[in-house]
C-alpha positions in Angstrom: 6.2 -45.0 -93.3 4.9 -41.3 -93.9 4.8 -39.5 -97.2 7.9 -37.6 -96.6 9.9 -40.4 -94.8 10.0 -42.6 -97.9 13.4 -42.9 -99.6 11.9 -43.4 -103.7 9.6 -41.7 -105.8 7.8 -45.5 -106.0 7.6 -44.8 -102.3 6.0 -41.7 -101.4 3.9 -42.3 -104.6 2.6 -45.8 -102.8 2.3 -44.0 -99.2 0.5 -41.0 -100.8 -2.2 -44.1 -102.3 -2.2 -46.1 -99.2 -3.3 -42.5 -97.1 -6.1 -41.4 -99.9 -7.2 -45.3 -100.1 -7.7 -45.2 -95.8 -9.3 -41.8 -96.3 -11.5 -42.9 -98.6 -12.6 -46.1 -97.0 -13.0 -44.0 -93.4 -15.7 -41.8 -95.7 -17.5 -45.1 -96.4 -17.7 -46.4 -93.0 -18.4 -43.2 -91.4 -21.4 -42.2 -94.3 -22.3 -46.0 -93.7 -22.8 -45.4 -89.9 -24.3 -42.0 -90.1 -21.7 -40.7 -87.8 -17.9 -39.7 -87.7 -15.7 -42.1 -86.2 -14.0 -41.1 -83.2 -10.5 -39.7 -83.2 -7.4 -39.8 -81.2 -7.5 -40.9 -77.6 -11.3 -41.5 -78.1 -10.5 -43.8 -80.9 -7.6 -45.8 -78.8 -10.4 -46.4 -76.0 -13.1 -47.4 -78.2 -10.8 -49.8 -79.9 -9.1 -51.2 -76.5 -12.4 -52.6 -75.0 -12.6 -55.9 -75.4 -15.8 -58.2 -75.8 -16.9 -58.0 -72.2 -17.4 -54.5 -72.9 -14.5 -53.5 -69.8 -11.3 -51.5 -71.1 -8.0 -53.3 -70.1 -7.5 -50.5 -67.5 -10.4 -51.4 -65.8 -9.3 -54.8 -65.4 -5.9 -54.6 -64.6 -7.3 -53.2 -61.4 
């Protein structure tokens, strides 16, 4: 649930922590690896490739 779409105070409070703690720990990983991590659709294929290295796509076909 988003920052607006949470029905307390306790709520957005805990959503607006949960987004500044993933921000945070993206900064780490990405200052760890010396590079950005890749966004949107590029992130989604990185991420669906499985061990063999092939995206699901590939072997589906």
């Amino acid at each position: 649930m988003g920052v607006k779409e949470a029905p307390t105070a306790k709520g957005k409070a805990a959503a607006k922590g949960l987004k500044q703690s993933a921000m945070a720990d993206e900064k780490k990983v990405e200052a760890k690896k010396g590079s950005d991590l890749k966004k949107g659709e590029k992130r989604f294929d990185e991420r669906a490739k499985s061990s063999d290295g092939k995206s699901a796509g590939t072997k589906q076909r």
